[in-house]
Backbone bond lengths (Angstrom), bond angles and torsions (degrees), N, CA, C in turn:
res aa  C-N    CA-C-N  psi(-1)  N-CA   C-N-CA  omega(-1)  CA-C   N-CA-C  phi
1 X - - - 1.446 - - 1.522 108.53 -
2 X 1.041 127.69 108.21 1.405 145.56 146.42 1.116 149.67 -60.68
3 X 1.556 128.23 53.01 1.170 136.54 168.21 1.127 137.00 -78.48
4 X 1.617 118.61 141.96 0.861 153.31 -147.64 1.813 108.96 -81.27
5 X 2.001 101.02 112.33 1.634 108.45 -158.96 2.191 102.99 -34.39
6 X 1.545 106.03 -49.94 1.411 113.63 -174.90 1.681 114.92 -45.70
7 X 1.080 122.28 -21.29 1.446 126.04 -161.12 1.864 87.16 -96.34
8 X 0.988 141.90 -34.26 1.471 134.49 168.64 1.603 103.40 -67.92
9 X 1.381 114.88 -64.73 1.245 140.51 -174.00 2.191 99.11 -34.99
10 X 0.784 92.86 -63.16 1.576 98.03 -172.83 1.520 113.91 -70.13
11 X 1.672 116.34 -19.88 1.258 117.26 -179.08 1.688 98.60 -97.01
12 X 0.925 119.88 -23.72 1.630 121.72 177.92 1.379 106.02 -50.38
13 X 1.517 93.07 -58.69 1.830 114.39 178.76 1.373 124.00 -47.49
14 X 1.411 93.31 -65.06 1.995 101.23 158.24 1.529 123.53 -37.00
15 X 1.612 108.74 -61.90 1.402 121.79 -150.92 1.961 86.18 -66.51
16 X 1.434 114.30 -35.22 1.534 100.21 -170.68 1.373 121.15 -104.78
17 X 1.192 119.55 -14.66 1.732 125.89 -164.96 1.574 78.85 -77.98
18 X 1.432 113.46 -75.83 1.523 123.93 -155.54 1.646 129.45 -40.81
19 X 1.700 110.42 -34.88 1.432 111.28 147.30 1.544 127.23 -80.95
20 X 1.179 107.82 -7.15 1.277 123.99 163.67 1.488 115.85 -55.59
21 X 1.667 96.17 -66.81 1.668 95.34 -162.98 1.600 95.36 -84.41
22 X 1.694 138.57 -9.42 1.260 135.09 157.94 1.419 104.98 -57.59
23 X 1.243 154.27 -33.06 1.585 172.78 -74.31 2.032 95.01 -161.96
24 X 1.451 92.35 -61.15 1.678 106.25 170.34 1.396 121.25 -36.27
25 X 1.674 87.18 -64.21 2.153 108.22 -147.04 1.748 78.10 -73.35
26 X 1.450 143.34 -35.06 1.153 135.75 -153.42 1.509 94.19 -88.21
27 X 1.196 124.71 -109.35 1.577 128.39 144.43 1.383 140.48 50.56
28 X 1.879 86.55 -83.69 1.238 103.25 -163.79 1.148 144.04 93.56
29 X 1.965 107.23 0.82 1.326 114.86 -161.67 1.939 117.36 -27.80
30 X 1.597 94.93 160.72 1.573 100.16 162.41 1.872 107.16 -67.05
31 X 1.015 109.93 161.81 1.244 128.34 -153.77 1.922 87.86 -85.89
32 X 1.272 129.70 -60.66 1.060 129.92 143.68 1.759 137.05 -11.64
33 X 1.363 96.48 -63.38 1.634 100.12 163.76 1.581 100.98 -56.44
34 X 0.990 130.43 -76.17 1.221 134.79 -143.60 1.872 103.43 -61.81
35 X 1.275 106.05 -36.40 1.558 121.61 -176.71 1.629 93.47 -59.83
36 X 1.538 95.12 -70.40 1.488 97.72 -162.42 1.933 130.77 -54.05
37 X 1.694 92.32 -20.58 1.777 104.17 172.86 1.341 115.58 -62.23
38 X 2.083 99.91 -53.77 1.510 110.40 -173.82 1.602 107.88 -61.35
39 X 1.558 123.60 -19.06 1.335 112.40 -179.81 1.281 114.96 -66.88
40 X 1.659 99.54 -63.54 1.477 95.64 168.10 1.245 144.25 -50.81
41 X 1.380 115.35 -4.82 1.775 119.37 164.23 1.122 98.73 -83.69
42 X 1.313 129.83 -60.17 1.220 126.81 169.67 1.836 117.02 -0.41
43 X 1.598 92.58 -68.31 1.471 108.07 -165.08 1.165 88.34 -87.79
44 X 0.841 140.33 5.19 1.712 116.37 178.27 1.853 98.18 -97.58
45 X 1.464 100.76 -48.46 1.962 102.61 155.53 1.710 111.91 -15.66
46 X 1.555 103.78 -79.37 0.884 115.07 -163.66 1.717 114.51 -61.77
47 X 0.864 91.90 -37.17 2.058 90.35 167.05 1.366 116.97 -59.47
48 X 1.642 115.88 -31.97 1.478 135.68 179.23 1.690 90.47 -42.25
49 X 1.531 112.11 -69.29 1.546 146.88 -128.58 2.084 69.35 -81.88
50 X 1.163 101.18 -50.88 1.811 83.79 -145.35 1.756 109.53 -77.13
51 X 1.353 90.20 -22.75 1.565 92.23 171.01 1.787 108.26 -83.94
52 X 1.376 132.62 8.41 1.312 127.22 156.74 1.401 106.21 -90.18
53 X 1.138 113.38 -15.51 1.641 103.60 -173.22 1.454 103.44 112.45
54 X 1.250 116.84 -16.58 2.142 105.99 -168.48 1.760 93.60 -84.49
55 X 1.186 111.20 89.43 1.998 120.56 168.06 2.015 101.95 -37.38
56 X 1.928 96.12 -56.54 1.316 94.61 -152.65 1.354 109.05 -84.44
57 X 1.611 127.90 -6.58 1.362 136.89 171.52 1.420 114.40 -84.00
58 X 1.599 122.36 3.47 1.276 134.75 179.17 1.351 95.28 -101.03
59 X 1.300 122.22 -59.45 1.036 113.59 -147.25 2.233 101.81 -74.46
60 X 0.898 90.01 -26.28 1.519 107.95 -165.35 1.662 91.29 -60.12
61 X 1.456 117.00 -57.95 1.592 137.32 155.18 1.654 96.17 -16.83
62 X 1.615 115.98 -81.07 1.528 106.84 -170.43 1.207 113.36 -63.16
63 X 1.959 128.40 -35.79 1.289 101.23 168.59 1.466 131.78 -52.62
64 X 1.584 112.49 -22.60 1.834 114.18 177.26 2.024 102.05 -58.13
65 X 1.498 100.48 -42.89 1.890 99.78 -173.00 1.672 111.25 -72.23
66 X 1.191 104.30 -25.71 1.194 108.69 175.51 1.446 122.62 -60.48
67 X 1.485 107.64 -44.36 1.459 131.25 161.65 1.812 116.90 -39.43
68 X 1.236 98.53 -59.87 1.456 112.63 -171.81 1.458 115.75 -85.22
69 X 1.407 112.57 -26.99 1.256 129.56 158.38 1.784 115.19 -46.65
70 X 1.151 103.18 -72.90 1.923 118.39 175.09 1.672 101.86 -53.41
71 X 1.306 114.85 -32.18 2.488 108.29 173.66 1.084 78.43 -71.74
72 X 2.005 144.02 -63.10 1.199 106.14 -156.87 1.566 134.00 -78.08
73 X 1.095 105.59 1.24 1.492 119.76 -176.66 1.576 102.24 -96.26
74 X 1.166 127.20 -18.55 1.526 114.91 -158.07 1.331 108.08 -148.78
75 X 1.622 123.81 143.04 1.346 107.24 -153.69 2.176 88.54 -104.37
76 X 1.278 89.55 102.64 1.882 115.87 -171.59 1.538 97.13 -56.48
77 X 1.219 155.89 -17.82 0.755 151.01 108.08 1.999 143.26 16.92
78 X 1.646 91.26 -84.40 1.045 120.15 164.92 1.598 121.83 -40.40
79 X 1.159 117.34 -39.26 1.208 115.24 -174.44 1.947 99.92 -141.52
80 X 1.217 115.73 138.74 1.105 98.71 145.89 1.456 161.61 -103.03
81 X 1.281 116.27 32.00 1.193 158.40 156.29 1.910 106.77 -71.59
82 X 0.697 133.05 -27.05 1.328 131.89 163.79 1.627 122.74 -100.39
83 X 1.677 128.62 -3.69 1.125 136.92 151.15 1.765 87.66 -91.56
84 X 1.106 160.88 -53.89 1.110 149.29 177.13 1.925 107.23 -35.90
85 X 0.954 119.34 -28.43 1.658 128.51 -169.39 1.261 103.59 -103.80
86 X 0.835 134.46 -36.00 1.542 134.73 176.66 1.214 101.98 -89.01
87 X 1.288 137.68 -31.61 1.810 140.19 150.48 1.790 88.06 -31.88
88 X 1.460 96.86 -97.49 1.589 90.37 -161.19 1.113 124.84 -58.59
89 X 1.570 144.92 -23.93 1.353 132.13 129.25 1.605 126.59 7.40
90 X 0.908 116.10 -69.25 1.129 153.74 -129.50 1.634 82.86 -107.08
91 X 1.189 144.75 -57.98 1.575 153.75 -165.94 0.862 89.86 -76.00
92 X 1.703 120.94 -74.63 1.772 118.28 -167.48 1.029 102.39 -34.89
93 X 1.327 141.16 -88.84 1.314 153.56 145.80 1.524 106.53 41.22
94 X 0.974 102.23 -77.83 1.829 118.33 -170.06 1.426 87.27 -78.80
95 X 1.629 149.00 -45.52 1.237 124.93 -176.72 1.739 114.51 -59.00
96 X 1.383 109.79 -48.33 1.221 104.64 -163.94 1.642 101.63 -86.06
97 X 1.333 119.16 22.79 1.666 116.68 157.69 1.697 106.21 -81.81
98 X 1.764 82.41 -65.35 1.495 88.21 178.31 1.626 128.51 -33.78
99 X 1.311 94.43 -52.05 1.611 104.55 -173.36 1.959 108.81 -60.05
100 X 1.092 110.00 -25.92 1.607 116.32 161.53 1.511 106.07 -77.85
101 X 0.738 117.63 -12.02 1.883 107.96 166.08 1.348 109.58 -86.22
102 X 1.177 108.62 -41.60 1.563 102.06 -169.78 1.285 107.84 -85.93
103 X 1.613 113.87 -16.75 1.781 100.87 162.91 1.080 115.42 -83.07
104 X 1.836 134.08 -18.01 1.247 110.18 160.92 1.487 142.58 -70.60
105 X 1.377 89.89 5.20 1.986 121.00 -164.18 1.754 90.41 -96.20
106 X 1.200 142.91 -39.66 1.125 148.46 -158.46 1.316 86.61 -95.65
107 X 1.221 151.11 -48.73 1.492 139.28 -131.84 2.060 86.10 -92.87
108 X 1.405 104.75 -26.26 1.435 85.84 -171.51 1.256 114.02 -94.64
């Protein structure tokens, strides 16, 4: 059986962000905790992606931790030039997923 790195990748994401960010709205987590978990799924995504072979669906993966990584490091707020970076973070991100879809769409 052969499944597909995204089908772990998206349930990883689910199974932890979602009591996570339920964990928040109740809570209150520090802004930090919450940054620093979603990063690390993030990267753990992206290990999903690189040990299937998808390079550019990994990397797109760390641009999402990278994203959430820089709110937890920096108060995004404060400036807007740092919600400007986590904007494009955050885009690249979804481009260079996409762009692994559409090379797996071409290869067949």
């Amino acid at each position: 059986m052969n499944r597909d790195p995204s089908d772990y990748s998206r349930l990883l994401v689910l199974l932890v962000l979602v009591p996570l960010l339920l964990a928040d709205l109740a809570f209150d987590l520090p802004d930090g905790t919450f940054a620093g978990v979603g990063a690390l799924v993030f990267v753990a995504a992206a290990g999903i992606h690189l040990y299937g072979g998808e390079r550019q669906a990994a990397v797109g993966w760390l641009l999402f931790g990278c994203a959430l990584g820089l709110v937890g490091l920096v108060d995004v707020e404060q400036d807007p030039l740092y919600l400007f970076a986590v904007g494009v973070l955050f885009v690249a991100g979804l481009f260079v997923l996409g762009s692994q879809r559409i090379a797996d769409r071409l290869e067949e």
